[in-house]
C-alpha positions as CSV (number, residue, x, y, z in Angstrom):
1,X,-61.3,-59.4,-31.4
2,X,-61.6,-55.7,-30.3
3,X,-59.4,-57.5,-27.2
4,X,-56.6,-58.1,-29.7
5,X,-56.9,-55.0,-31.8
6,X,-56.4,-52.6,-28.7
7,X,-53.9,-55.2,-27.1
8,X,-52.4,-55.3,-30.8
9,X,-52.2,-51.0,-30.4
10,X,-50.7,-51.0,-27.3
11,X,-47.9,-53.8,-28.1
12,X,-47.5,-51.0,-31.1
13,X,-47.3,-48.2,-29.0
14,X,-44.8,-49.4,-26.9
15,X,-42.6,-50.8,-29.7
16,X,-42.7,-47.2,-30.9
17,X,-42.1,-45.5,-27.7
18,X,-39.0,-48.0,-26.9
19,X,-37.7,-47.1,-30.1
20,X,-37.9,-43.8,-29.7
21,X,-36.6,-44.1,-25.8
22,X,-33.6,-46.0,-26.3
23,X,-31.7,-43.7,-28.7
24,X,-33.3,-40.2,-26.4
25,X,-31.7,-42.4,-23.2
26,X,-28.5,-43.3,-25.2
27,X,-27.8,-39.3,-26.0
28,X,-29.2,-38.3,-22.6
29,X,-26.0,-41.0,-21.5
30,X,-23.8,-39.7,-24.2
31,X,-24.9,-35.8,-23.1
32,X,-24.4,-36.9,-19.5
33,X,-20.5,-38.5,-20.0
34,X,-19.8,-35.1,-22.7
35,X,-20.6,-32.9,-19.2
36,X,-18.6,-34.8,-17.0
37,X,-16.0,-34.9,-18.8
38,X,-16.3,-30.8,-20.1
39,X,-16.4,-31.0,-16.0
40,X,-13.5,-33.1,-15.1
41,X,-11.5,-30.9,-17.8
42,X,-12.7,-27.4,-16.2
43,X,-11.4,-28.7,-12.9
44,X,-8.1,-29.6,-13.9
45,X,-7.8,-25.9,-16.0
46,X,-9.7,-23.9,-12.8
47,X,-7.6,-25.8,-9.9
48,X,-3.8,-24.5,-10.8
49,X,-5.7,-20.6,-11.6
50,X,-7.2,-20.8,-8.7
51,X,-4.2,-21.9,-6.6
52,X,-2.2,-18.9,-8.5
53,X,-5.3,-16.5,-7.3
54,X,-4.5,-17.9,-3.7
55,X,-0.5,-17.0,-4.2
56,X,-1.6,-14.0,-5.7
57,X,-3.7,-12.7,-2.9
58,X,-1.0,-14.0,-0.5
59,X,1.7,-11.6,-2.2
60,X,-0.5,-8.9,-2.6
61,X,-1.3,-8.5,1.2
62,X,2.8,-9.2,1.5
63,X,3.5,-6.4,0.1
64,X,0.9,-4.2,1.7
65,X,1.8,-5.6,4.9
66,X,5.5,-4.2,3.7
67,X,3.8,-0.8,2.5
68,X,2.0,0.0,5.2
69,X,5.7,-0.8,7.6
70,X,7.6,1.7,4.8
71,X,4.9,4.0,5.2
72,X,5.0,3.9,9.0
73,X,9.0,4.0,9.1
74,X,9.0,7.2,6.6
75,X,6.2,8.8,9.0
76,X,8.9,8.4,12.0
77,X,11.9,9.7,10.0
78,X,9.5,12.8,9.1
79,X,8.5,13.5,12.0
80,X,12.2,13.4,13.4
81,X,13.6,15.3,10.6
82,X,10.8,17.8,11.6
83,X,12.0,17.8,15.5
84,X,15.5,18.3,14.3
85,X,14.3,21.3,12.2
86,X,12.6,22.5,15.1
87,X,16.1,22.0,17.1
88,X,17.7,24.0,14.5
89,X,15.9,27.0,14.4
90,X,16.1,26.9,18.1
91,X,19.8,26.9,17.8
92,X,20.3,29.5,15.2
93,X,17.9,31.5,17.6
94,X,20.2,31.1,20.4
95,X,23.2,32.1,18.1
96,X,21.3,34.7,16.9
97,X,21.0,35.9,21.0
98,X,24.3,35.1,22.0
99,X,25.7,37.3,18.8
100,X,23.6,40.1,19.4
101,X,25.0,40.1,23.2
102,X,28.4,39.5,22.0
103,X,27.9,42.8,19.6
104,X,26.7,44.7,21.8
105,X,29.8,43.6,24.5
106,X,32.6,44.3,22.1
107,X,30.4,47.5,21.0
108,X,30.4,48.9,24.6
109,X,34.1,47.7,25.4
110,X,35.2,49.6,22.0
111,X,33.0,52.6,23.1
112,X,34.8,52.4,26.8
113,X,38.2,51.9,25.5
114,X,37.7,54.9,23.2
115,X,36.4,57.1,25.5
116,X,39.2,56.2,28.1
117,X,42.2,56.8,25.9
118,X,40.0,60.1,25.1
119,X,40.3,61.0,28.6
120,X,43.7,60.1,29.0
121,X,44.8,61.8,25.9
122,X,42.8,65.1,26.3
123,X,44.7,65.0,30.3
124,X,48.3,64.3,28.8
125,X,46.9,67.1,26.5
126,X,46.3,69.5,29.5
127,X,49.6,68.4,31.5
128,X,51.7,69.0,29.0
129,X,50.5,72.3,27.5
């Protein structure tokens, strides 16, 4: 008889257990589908944001790609609008020479001139007095 009672406690024990198992294992499934399916709908929300990031990233290094060639272009036109500067003042110094030896030409052919018809007059002068 003790045979039957602890065979009797076990048969209980596992009528209990399988009806508390069944419904755990049922959510557990139930959780389980829930996840895969909060998964499945993440997926199809994450996939077209992450293909965006991608075309995102893509433009962005586009358009430093294009920065960094504007950049590069309007460091060459600086540096020749300095070299032309520099070609500038290297002409207006050269005026500068040439119209100093030109003034001092027409300064010293005035100054001859004068003191030639000086001559000339001051010997008229003497020849007919």
């Amino acid at each position: 008889m003790e045979s039957q009672f602890f065979w009797g406690i076990i048969a209980g024990v596992i009528i209990v257990l399988a009806a508390f198992l069944i419904p755990a294992i049922l959510q557990v499934m139930r959780t389980a589908r829930a996840a895969e399916e909060f998964l499945r709908s993440a997926q199809a929300s994450l996939n077209p944001l992450i293909v965006r990031l991608n075309e995102t990233v893509e433009r962005t290094n586009n358009i430093a790609a294009q920065l960094d060639e504007s950049i590069s272009n309007v460091q060459h036109l600086t540096k020749a609008v300095g070299e032309t500067g520099a070609i500038i003042g290297d002409l207006n110094s050269f005026i500068r020479k040439i119209q100093t030896v030109m003034l001092v030409t027409t300064s010293s052919f005035g100054t001859g001139i004068k003191t030639a018809l000086s001559v000339l007059t001051q010997g008229l002068i003497k020849k007919g007095g």
